[in-house]
C-alpha positions in Angstrom: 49.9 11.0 35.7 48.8 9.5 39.1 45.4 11.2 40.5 44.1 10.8 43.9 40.9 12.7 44.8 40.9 14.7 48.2 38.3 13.8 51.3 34.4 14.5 50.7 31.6 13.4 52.4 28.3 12.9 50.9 26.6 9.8 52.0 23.9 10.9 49.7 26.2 10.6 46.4 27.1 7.1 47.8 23.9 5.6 48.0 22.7 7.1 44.7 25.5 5.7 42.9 25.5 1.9 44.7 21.7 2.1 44.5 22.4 2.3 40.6 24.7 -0.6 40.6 23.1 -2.5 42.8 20.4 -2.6 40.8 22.1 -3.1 37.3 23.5 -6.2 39.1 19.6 -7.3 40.2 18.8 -7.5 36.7 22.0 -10.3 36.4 21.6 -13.9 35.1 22.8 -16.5 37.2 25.7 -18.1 35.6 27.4 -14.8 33.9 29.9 -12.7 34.2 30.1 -9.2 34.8 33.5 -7.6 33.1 34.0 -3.9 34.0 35.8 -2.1 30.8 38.7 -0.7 32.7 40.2 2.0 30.9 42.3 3.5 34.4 40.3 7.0 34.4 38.4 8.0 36.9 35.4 6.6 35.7 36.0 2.9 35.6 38.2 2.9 38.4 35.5 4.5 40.8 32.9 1.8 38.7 35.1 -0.9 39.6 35.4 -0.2 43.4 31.9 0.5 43.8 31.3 -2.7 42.2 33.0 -5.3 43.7 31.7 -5.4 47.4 28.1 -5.4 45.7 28.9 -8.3 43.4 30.8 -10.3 46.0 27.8 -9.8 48.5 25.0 -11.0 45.5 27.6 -14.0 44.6 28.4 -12.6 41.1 31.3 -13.2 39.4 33.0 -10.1 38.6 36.0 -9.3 36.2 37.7 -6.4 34.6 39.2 -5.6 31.3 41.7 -3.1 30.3 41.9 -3.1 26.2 45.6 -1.3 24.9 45.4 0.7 22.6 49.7 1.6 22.1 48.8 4.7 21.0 50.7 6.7 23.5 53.7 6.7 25.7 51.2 7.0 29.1 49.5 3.6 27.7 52.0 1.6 29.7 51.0 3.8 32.6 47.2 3.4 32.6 47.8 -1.1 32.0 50.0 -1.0 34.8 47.6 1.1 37.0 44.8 -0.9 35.9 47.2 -4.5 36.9 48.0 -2.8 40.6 43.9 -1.7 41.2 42.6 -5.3 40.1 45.5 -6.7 42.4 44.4 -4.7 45.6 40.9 -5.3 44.8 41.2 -9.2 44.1 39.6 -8.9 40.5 40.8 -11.2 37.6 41.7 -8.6 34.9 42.1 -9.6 31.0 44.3 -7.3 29.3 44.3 -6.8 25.3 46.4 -5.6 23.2 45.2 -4.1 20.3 46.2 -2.7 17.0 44.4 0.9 15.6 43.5 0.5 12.0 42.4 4.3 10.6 40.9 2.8 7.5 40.1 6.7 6.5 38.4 6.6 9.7 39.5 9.3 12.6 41.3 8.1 15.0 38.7 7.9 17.9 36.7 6.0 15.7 39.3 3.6 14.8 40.1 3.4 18.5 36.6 2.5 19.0 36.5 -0.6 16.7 39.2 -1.5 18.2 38.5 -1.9 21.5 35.0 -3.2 20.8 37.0 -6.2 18.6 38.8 -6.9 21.8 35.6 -7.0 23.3 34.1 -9.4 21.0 37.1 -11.5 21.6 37.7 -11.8 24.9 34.0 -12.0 26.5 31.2 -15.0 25.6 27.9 -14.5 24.6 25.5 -13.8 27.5 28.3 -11.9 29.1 27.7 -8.2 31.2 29.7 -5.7 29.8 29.6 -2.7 32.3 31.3 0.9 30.3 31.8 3.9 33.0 30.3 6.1 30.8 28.3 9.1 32.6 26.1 12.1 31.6 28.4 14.2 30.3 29.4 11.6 28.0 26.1 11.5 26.7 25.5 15.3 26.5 28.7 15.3 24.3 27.3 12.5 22.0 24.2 14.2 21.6 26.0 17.4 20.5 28.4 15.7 18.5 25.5 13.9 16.4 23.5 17.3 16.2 26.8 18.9 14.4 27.0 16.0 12.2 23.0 16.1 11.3 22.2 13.0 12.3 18.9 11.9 12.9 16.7 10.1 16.0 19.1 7.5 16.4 22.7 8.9 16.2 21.2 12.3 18.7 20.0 9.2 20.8 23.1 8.7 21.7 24.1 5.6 23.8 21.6 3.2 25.9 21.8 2.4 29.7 21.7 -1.3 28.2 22.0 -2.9 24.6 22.4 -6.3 23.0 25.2 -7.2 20.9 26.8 -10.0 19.5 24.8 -12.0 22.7 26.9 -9.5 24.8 24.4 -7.6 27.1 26.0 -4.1 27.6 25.4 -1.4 30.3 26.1 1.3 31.5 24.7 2.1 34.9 26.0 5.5 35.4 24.4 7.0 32.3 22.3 9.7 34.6 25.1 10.7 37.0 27.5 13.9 36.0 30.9 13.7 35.9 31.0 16.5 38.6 29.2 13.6 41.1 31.8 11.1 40.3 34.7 13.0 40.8 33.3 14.2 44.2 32.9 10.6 44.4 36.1 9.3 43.9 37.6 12.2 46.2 35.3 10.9 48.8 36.5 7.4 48.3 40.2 8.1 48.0 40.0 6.3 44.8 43.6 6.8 42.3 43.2 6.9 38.9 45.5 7.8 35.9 45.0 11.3 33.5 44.9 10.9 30.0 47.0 13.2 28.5 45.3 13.3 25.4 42.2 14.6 27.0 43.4 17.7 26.7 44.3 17.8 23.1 41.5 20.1 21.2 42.0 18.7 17.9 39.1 15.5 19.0 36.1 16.7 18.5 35.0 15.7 21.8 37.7 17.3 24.2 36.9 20.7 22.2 33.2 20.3 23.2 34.1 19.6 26.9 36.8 22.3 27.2 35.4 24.9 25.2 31.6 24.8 24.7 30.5 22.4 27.7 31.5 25.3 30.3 29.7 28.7 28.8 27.1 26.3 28.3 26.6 25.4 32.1 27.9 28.7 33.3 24.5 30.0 31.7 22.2 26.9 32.1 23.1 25.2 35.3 21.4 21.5 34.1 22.9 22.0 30.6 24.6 18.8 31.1 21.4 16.4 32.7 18.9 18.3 30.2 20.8 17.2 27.2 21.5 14.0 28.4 17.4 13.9 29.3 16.6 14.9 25.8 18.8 11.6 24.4 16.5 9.7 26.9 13.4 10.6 25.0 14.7 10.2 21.6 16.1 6.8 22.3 11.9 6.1 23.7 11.2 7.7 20.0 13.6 5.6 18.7 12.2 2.6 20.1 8.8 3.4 18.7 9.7 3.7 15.1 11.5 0.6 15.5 8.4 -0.9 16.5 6.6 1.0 13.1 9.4 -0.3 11.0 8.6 -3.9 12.7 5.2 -3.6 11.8 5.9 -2.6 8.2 8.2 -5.3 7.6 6.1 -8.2 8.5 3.3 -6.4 6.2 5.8 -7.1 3.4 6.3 -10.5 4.2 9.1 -10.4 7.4 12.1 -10.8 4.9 14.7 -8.0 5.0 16.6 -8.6 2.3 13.7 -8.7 -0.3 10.8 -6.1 0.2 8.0 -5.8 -2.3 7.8 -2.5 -4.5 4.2 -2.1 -3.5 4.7 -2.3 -0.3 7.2 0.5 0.1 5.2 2.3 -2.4 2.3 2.3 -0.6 3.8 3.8 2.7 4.8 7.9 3.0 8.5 9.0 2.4 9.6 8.9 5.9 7.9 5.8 6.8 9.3 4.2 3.2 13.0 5.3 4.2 12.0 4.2 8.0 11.2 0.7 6.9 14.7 0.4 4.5 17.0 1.7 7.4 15.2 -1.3 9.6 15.7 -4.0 7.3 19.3 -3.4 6.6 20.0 -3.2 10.5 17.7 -6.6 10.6 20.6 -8.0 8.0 23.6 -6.4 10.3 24.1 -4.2 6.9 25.0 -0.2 7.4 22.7 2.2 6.1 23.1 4.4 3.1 24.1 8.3 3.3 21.7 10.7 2.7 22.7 11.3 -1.3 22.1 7.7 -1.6 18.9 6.9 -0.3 17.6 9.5 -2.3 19.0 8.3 -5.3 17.7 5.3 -4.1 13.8 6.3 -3.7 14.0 8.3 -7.1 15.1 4.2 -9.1 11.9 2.8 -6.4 9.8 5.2 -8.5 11.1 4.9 -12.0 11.5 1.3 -11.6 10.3 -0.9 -14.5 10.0 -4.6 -15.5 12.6 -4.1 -17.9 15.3 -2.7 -15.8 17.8 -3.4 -13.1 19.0 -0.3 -11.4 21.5 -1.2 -8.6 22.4 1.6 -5.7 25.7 0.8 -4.2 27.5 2.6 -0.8 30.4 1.4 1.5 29.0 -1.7 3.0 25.7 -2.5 1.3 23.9 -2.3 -1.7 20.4 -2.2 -3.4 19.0 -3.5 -6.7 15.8 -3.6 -8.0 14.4 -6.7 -9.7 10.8 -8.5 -10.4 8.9 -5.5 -8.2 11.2 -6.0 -5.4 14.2 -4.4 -3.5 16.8 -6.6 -3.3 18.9 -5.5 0.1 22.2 -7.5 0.3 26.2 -6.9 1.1 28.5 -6.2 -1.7 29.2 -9.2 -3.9 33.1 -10.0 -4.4 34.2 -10.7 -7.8 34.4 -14.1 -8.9 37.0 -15.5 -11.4 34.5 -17.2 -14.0 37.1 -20.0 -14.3 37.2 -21.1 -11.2 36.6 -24.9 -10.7 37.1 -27.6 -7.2 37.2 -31.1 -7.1 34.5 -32.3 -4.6 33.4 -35.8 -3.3 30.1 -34.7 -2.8 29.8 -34.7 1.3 29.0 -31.8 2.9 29.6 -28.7 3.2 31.3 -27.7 -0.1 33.8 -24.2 0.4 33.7 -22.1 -2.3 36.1 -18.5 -2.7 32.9 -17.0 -1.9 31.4 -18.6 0.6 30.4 -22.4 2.0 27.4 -24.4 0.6 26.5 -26.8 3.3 24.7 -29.0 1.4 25.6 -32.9 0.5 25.5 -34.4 -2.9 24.0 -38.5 -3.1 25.2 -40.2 -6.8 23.1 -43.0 -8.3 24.3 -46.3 -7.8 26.1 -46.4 -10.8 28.3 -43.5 -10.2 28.4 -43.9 -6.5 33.0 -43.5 -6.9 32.2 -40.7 -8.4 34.6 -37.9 -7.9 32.6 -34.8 -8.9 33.8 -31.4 -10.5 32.3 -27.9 -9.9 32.7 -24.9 -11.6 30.5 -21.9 -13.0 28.4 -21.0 -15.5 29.5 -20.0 -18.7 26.4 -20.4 -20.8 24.2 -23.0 -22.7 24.4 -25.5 -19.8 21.4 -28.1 -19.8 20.5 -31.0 -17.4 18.3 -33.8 -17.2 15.3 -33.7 -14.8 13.2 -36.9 -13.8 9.7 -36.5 -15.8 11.0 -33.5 -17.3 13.9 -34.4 -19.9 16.5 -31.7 -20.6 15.7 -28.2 -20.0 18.3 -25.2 -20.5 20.0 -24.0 -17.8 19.0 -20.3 -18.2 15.3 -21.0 -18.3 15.5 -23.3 -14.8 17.2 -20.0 -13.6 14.4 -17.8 -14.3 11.9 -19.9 -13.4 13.0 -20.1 -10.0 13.5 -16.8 -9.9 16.9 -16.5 -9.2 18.2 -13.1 -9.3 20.6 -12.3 -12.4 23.4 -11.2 -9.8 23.8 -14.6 -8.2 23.2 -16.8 -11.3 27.0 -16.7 -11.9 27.8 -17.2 -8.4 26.0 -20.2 -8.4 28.2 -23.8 -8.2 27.3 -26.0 -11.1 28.3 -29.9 -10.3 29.7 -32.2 -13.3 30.6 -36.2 -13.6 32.0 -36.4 -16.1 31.0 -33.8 -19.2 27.1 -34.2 -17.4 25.5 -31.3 -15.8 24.2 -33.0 -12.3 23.2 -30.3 -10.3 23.1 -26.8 -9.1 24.0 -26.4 -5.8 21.3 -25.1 -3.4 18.5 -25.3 -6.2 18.1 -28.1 -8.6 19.5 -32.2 -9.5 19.5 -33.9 -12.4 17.7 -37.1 -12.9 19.2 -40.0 -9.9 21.1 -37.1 -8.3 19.7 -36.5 -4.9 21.3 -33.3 -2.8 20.6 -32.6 1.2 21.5 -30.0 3.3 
């Protein structure tokens, strides 16, 4: 359904909310675009037409993208709204079409990861994202992540501007209600399209704007900026334990994925589970639940030489090996008989992943074609100044961990072991990256 907001005047409202673009568009790098998420609500139409006079007069290229989600019957609606507002406005608008995986995921969430893929897709690193996304918004996400338990960073709730995947999102109405903008729009005359699902209480969120938002402001008239004011000082909370965390970290030797034992056992509980949570978001890896990360304190403490308890959840994993926690994604199976022929140039493409290393024959065997394959036990080569030496033993002495040593390509001419990709040649064999 069509919207058109009636006449208002408040030249006050006007210059608050180009002040705030104005100045997210000061902070722009030469060279970039800025792409307005265009969903055809009020929100990012009113962004969009508040936007482009301001970009055109600072000579920044501005752009707009409406991401199609098929869900519903008004989805045609809101793309063709969006195609007619970009067209009177002379804005280039990219429009994707996406499909909603659930994934036992709820639907909002699925229609999230969605649309941010489409993002990823169609904008380049260094990129402006601006989302439309306004006080309330954030005074919903706050609540939301209260209900759910979550901790500083989920009752955080979204940034005015974030990094991710080089794309520099903002959102430069994060401060203003959603009572301002539609006065807004009225004033502006601005047509936008009415989702009908907004009024579906089954999501979460509509039932927190429909029915708690208004008893809420009916008896606390700022309900809406004080909540939104209390994410601002948990994200600056946020920030600071991040900087902890940092701090930790490069105390045990800056590498996320392998963190000595007495390190973390030297810090509190809090600052212990602070420092894990940063080094998994260092490797792009999702934290564990609650059960887990307890589970996974109560192996930090009983760990011994001897053993090798691994903590698993959706995502990532833990294990436990020579005094150190090991933090890495979940390792695929491997089929054990797996085998490539390889001509030794680089990079070699294994089922799990591609070695980008390059493999130099002595002169003798310099036709060479080359087999790879795994490990299956009692392998030996022949090191210069070194004779033979076992496999296995090499493997510990490097310190391999036992969960990759399978994993790892073995190289044969012939029925001779001649190396071991990414660690070790035999004797003439020379390998490079």
């Amino acid at each position: 359904m069509l919207s058109k907001g009636r006449a208002f005047r408040s030249p006050a409202l006007q210059h608050s909310l180009e002040d705030l673009v104005d100045n997210a568009l000061a902070r722009h790098v030469s060279g970039r675009v800025v792409l307005v998420a265009l969903s055809g609500g009020l929100d990012s139409c009113l962004l969009l037409n508040v936007t482009v006079p301001l970009a055109r007069r600072r000579g920044i290229e501005l752009r707009a993208i409406h991401v199609n989600h098929g869900l519903q019957a008004a989805a045609r609606d809101f793309e063709s709204h969006c195609r007619e507002l970009c067209n009177a406005l002379a804005v280039s608008l990219t429009v994707a079409q996406v499909q909603v995986e659930l994934q036992g995921q709820g639907l909002e969430a699925a229609a999230r990861d969605a649309r941010y893929r489409a993002f990823a897709e169609h904008l380049s690193a260094g990129d402006h994202l601006w989302l439309a996304q306004h006080a309330d918004d954030q005074a919903e996400t706050f609540l939301l992540a209260a209900l759910r338990g979550s901790g500083v960073r989920g009752l955080a709730g979204m940034p005015s501007r974030r990094e991710w995947r080089g794309i520099q999102i903002e959102r430069p109405w994060l401060i203003i209600s959603r009572s301002t903008l539609t006065q807004e729009a009225a004033r502006r005359g601005v047509t936008w399209c009415e989702d009908p699902t907004n009024e579906d209480l089954v999501f979460d969120r509509n039932y927190l704007r429909h029915r708690l938002m208004p008893p809420l402001r009916d008896r606390w008239s700022t309900a809406v900026e004080s909540l939104a004011r209390s994410a601002v000082w948990l994200q600056e909370s946020d920030g600071l334990m991040t900087e902890l965390a940092a701090i930790d970290l490069a105390a045990a030797g800056g590498d996320p994925g392998r963190l000595p034992l007495s390190t973390l056992m030297a810090l509190s509980g809090p600052r212990r589970r602070l420092l894990i949570r940063h080094a998994l978001e260092r490797l792009g890896l999702p934290s564990p639940p609650a059960a887990r990360l307890i589970e996974l304190e109560r192996q930090l403490a009983e760990a011994g030489a001897d053993r090798l308890p691994a903590i698993l959840w959706p995502g990532a994993e833990a294990r436990i090996w020579r005094d150190h926690l090991h933090l890495l994604a979940p390792l695929s199976a491997v089929d054990p008989a797996w085998q490539t022929i390889w001509e030794g140039h680089a990079p070699l493409a294994t089922p799990w992943g591609v070695y980008p290393f390059e493999l130099r024959p002595p002169p003798e065997a310099a036709t060479a074609r080359l087999r790879v394959g795994l490990r299956r036990g009692g392998e030996s080569l022949r090191l210069a100044g070194r004779g033979r030496r076992d496999l296995k033993r090499l493997l510990q002495e490097a310190g391999v961990p036992p969960w990759q040593r399978d994993r790892l390509p073995l190289v044969w001419f012939g029925e001779e072991l001649v190396a071991v990709i990414g660690l070790v040649s035999a004797e003439g064999w020379c390998q490079t990256r």
